[in-house]
Residue, then its C-alpha position, 0 to 999 in steps of 0.5 A: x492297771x493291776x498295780x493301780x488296783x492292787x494300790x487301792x485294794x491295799x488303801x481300802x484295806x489300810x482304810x477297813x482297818x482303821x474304821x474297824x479297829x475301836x470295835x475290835x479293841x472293844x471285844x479285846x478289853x472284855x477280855x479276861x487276861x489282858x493287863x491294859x497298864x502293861x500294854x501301854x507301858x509296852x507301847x511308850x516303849x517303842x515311841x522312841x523307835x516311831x519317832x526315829x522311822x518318821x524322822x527317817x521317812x521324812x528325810x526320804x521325802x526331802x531327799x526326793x523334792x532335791x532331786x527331783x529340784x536337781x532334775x528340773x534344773x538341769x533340763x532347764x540348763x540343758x535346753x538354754x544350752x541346747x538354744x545356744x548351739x542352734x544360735x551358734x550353727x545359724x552363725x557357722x552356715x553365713x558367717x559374714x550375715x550373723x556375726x555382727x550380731x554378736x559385736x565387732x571382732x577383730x578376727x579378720x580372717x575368715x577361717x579363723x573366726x569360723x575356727x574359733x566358734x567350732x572351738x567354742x562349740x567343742x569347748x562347750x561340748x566338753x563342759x556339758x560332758x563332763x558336767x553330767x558325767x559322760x565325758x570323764x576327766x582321762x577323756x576330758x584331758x586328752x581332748x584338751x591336749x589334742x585341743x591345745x597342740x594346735x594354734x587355733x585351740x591356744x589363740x582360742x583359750x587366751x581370748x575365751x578364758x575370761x568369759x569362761x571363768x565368770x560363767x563356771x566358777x560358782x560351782x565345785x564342777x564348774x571350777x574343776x572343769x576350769x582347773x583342768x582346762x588350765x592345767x592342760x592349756x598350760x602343759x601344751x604351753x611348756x612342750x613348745x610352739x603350737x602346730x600351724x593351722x594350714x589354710x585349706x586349698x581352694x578349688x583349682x582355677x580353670x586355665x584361661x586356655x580352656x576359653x580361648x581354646x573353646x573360642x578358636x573352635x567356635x570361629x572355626x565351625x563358623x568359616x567352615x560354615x560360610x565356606x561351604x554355603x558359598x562353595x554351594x552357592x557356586x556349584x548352583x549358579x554354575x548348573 
């Protein structure tokens, strides 16, 4: 609040100034002593000097509308993107619902499709680092090269490769990013064959023993059972 009104008091100032100014040039020229012809050969002097601070201020302005156009245009890029990875989450929690979506694929594995849409979503991560400048290029490297020692991260580059090029290449950093991910894609590729992607275990089955076992004890109580009901029943009519 004080900064507001110190504004308007500095605009009302500027404002007083300017109503007041004819009057107080009128009060100077009656005057003795005041040559008016220099003063204004005085003033042309520094019309050079204006022109230079209005072509200065006025770049000002325009820097800060390309900004400000920059700023909006990557909160637009970064919400698109943002959608995507929920799109993307949706597919990873019920693969075999929402990936028909997307078109047929000829990834029969399930585990391999779910590697490479995680794949797909690191690479997207990387790209969105690096474009806004949190992930530098060391870093971006050294992610790539864990990526592609792996076989899931080279068989994802050679089918995703393509598409990424059509969608980062219009610009400087997209076409940066692209040369850097070759160029780490292609050194995994010289230092030999990637390292084998080992299927999880599953849970361990229970042995059919447990339920033949649970049945015999069951059978059991109930002889035991039968047995002693009818040694009761004896006892009874014996009495």
């Amino acid at each position: 609040m004080g900064r507001v009104l110190g504004l308007v008091a500095a605009a009302a100032a500027v404002l007083a100034a300017l109503l007041l100014s004819p009057f107080v040039l009128q009060d100077i020229s009656g005057s003795k002593g005041v040559d008016w012809n220099r003063l204004s050969q005085i003033g042309a002097a520094y019309g050079f000097t204006s022109a230079i601070v209005s072509a200065l201020a006025l770049a000002g302005v325009a820097g800060s509308l390309i900004v400000q156009n920059r700023q909006a245009r990557a909160e637009q890029v970064q919400g698109i993107r943002s959608y995507y990875l929920e799109l993307v989450r949706l597919e990873l929690d019920d693969m075999a619902l929402y990936q028909p979506v997307w078109g047929a694929t000829d990834i029969a594995d399930p585990h391999d499709r779910k590697r490479h849409v995680y794949a797909d979503l690191m690479m997207n991560y990387a790209w969105m680092g690096y474009e806004i400048g949190t992930i530098r290029e060391s870093l971006l490297r050294d992610m790539l090269a864990g990526m592609f020692t792996g076989e899931a991260g080279r068989y994802y580059w050679s089918r995703a490769q393509t598409s990424w090029t059509a969608s980062s290449s219009g610009s400087r950093i997209g076409r940066r990013f692209l040369a850097i991910v070759g160029e780490e894609h292609a050194r995994a590729i010289a230092a030999g064959p990637p390292t084998r992607t080992a299927v999880a275990p599953g849970p361990p089955d229970v042995p059919a023993t447990g339920g033949a076992s649970a049945w015999r004890t069951s059978v059991g109580a109930l002889i035991g059972l039968g047995t002693g009901l009818a040694l009761g029943s004896l006892l009874r009519s014996r009495r």
